[in-house]
N, C-alpha and C positions, 0 to 999 in steps of 0.2 A: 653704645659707643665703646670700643675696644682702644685701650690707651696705653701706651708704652710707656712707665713714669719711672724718671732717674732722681735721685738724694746722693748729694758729694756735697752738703754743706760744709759737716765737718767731719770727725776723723772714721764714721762709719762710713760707709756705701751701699748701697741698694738700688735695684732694681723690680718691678714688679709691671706683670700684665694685670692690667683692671678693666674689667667689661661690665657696664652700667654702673659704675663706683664702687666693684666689690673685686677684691686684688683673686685672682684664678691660680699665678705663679709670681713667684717671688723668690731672687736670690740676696744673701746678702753678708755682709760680712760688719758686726757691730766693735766689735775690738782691735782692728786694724787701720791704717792708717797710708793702704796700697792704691791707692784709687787708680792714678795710670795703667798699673799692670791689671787691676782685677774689673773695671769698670766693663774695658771690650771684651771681657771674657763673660761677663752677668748677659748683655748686651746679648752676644752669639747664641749664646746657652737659652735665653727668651724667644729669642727670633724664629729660633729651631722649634722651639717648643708651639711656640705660634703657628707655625707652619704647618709641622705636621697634627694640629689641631684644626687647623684652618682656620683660622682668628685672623681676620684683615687689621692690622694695628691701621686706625684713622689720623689718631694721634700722638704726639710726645709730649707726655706733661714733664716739667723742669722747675726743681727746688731754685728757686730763684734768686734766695739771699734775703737777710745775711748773713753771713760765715765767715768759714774759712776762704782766703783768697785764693789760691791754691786749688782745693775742693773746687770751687764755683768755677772755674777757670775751666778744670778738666770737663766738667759736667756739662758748660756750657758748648766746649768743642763736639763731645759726641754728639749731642743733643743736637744742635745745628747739625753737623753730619747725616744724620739718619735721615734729618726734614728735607733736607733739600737732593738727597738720593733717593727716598722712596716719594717724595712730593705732598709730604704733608703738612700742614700746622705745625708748631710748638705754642704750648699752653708754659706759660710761668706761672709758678705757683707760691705765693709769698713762706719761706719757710718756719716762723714762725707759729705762724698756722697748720702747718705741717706736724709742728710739734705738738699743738694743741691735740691735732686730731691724734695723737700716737698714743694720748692716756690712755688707761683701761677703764671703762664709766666704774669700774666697784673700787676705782682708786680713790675716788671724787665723794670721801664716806659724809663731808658734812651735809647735815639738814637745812641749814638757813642759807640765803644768799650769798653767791660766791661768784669770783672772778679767778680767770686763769691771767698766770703770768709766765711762760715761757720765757728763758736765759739762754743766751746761749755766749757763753766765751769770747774776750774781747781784751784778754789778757791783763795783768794784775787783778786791781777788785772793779774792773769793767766788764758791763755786758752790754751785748743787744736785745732789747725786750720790748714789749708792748703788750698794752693790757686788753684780753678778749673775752665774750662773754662765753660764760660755759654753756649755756643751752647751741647759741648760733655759729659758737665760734667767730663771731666777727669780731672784728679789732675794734676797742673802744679809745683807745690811744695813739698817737701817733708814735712808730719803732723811732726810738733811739738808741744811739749808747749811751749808758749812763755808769757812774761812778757810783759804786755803791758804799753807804756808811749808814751809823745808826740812824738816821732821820727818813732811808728809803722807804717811802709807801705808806708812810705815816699817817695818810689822809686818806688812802684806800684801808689801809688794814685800822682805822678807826670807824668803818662803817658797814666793813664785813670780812669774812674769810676771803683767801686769797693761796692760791696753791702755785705755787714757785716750783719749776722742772727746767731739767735741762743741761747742758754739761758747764752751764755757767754759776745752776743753782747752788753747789755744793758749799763754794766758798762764800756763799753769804747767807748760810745758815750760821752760823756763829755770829753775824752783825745783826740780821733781821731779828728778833728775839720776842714779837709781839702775840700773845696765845692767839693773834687770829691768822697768824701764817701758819702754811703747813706747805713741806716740804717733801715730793715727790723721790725717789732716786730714782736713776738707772732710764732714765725716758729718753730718747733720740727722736729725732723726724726719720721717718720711714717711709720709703718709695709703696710700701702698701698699703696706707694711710692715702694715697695722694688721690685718687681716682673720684671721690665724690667730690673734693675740692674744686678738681680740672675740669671737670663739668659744666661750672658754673663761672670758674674765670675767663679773663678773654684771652683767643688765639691768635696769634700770628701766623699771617699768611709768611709764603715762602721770600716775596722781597721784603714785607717787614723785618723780618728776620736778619740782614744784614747790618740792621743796625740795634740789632740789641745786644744786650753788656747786662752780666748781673747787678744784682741790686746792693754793691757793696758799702755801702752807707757811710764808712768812710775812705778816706785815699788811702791805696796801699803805699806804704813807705817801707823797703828794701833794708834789710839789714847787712851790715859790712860781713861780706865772706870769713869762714875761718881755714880755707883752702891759701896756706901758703904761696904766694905769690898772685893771688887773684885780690886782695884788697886794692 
């Protein structure tokens, strides 16, 4: 299965072609925070690439949320676009999971039992996270946001290691303080990460598709402009 998979969760972007769950081409930009302008241009730059490889994309897998509002918004316009121009599927793919799949297995150095915990930013000492297991990557928790303070995880990290990632992990390395957490840096969800996931989740056909909405777990609430005259 040849699958086109897009990531605008948050301030990175990517793109990647994955055939049988192993990414072939990939573009992507992990430091910027352009998605609009750079997203159709990863997008073209694949297509082409597709093309003249001969690679029939089947599908479009889609970072699903949660995230950035923004991010998921943009990602979700393309994503729709593509399916219902070339007449395919979209596969959502929970991003969370996304993140899971984006370690590098020699990051993951404990011997004893362990669980992954993916963060990902939700502004001040909030995030969104949920607990998966490192072998299957499935979720053993239900995603929340949650507020973080000294008593987080209290009851996982008393009965094993636990590796915290993500752009939400940094600021609550100085609260989590337990020797059985370990902290990851520099990890994002990556569109070439996505390909064995989408695999396995389920797609939407093309009227499904009109009514799907990322998964932004909670309401976005608008901040007052600082454009002069537009408050």
């Amino acid at each position: 299965m040849t699958i086109l998979c897009i990531e605008t969760s948050t301030s990175c972007c990517s793109v990647a072609i994955c055939i049988d769950g192993i990414a072939v081409a990939n573009k992507e930009n992990l430091v910027g925070a352009n998605h609009a302008s750079e997203l159709p241009v990863f997008v073209e730059q694949l297509l082409a690439e597709s093309a003249a490889n001969k690679w029939h994309i089947d599908a479009v897998a889609l970072s699903q949320g949660p995230g950035s509002y923004t991010g998921l918004r943009i990602g979700t316009s393309v994503a729709k676009g593509l399916c219902y121009g070339m007449n395919i599927p979209l596969i959502p793919v929970n991003t969370l999971q996304i993140l899971c799949a984006s370690i590098p297995p020699r990051l993951l150095t404990s011997s004893s039992p362990h669980s992954l915990c993916p963060m990902l930013d939700a502004r001040r000492m909030e995030v969104y996270t949920a607990m998966y297991d490192s072998k299957t990557l499935q979720q053993t928790t239900d995603i929340i946001a949650k507020v973080i303070d000294a008593q987080s995880f209290a009851e996982e990290l008393s009965e094993q290691d636990v590796y915290f990632f993500g752009n939400g992990a940094e600021k609550c390395q100085s609260v989590i303080t337990s020797p059985n957490a370990h902290f990851i840096a520099n990890i994002h969800p990556q569109a070439q990460y996505m390909g064995k996931l989408a695999e396995t989740a389920t797609s939407l056909d093309v009227k499904q598709m009109a009514y799907y909405e990322p998964f932004y777990l909670k309401d976005f609430v608008p901040a007052p402009s600082h454009i002069k005259g537009l408050n």
